[in-house]
C-alpha positions as CSV (number, residue, x, y, z in Angstrom):
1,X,109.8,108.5,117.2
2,X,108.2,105.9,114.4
3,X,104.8,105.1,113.9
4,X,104.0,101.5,112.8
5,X,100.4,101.7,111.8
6,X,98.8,97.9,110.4
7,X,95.8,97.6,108.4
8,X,94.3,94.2,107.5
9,X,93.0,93.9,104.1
10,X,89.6,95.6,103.3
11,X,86.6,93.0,102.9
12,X,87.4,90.3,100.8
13,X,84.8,88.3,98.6
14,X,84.2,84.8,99.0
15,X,82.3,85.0,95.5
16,X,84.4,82.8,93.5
17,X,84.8,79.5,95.4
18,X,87.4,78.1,93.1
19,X,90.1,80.5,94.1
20,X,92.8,79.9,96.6
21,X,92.6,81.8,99.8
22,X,95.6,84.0,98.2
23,X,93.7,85.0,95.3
24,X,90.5,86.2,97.0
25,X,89.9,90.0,95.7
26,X,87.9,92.5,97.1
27,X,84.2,92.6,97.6
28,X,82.3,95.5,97.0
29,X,82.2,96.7,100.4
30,X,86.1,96.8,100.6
31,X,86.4,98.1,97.1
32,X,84.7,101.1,98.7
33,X,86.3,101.3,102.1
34,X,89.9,101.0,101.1
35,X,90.0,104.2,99.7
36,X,88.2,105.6,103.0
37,X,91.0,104.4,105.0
38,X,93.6,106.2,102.7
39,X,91.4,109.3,103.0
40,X,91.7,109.5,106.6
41,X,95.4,108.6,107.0
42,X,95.7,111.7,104.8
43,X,93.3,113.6,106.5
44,X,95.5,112.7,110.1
45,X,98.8,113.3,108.1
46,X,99.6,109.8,108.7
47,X,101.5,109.1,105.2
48,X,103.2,106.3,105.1
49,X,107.4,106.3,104.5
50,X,107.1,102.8,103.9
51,X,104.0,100.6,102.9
52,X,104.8,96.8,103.1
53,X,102.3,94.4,102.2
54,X,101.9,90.4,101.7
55,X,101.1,89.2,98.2
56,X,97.9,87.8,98.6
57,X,95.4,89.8,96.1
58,X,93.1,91.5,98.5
59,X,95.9,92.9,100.8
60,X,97.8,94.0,97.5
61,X,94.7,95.9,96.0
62,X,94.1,97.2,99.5
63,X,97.2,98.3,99.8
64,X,97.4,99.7,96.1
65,X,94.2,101.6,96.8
66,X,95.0,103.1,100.6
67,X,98.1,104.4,98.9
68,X,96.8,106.0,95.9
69,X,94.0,107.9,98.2
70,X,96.7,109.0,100.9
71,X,99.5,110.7,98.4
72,X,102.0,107.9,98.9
73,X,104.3,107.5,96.0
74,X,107.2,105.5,96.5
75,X,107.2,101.5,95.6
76,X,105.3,99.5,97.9
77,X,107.4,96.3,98.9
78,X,105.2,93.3,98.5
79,X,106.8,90.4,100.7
80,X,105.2,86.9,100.3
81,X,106.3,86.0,103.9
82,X,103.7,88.4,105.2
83,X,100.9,86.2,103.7
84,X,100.2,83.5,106.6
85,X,103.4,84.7,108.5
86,X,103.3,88.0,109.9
87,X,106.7,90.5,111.0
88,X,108.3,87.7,113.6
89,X,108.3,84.9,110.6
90,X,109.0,87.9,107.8
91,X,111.3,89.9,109.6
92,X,114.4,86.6,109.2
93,X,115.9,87.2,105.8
94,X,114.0,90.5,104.9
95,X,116.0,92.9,107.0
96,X,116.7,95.6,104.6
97,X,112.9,95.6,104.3
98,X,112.6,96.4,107.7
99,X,115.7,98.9,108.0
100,X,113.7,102.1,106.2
101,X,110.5,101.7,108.4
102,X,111.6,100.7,112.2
């Protein structure tokens, strides 16, 4: 049986007002807690076959930094669908996204 496990993007900083929503990074707090949540998905042997993420910049680093902490090491597929979409609006067209991981 699969596990799907989603994780929304650590805290994000609203420092910099003159970036667009998709470019927001990290704040401190999810700077540090990102690589908390990686710790524990290694510490429940949760690791990941596939990591999919959208492209805005605080899911990517979260995603960048979960997967670093939990010993994944394949190529995580960034899908700009995902940002403002979700899987229902994704899935169309990104199938063989989808194939490895359901």
């Amino acid at each position: 049986m699969k596990t799907i496990l989603i994780l929304r993007h650590a805290k994000s900083s609203w420092k910099h007002s003159e970036l667009s929503d998709h470019d927001r990074p990290l704040n401190k707090r999810g700077e540090r807690e990102a690589p908390r949540v990686g710790q524990l998905l290694r510490d429940e042997g949760l690791l990941p076959e596939v990591i999919l993420s959208s492209t805005a910049r605080r899911a990517r680093d979260t995603a960048q930094i979960a997967a670093e902490k939990c010993g994944y090491e394949s190529e995580i597929r960034f899908i700009p669908d995902l940002y403002m979409g979700g899987i229902a609006t994704s899935k169309r067209g990104h199938e063989h996204h989808f194939s490895t991981s359901f």
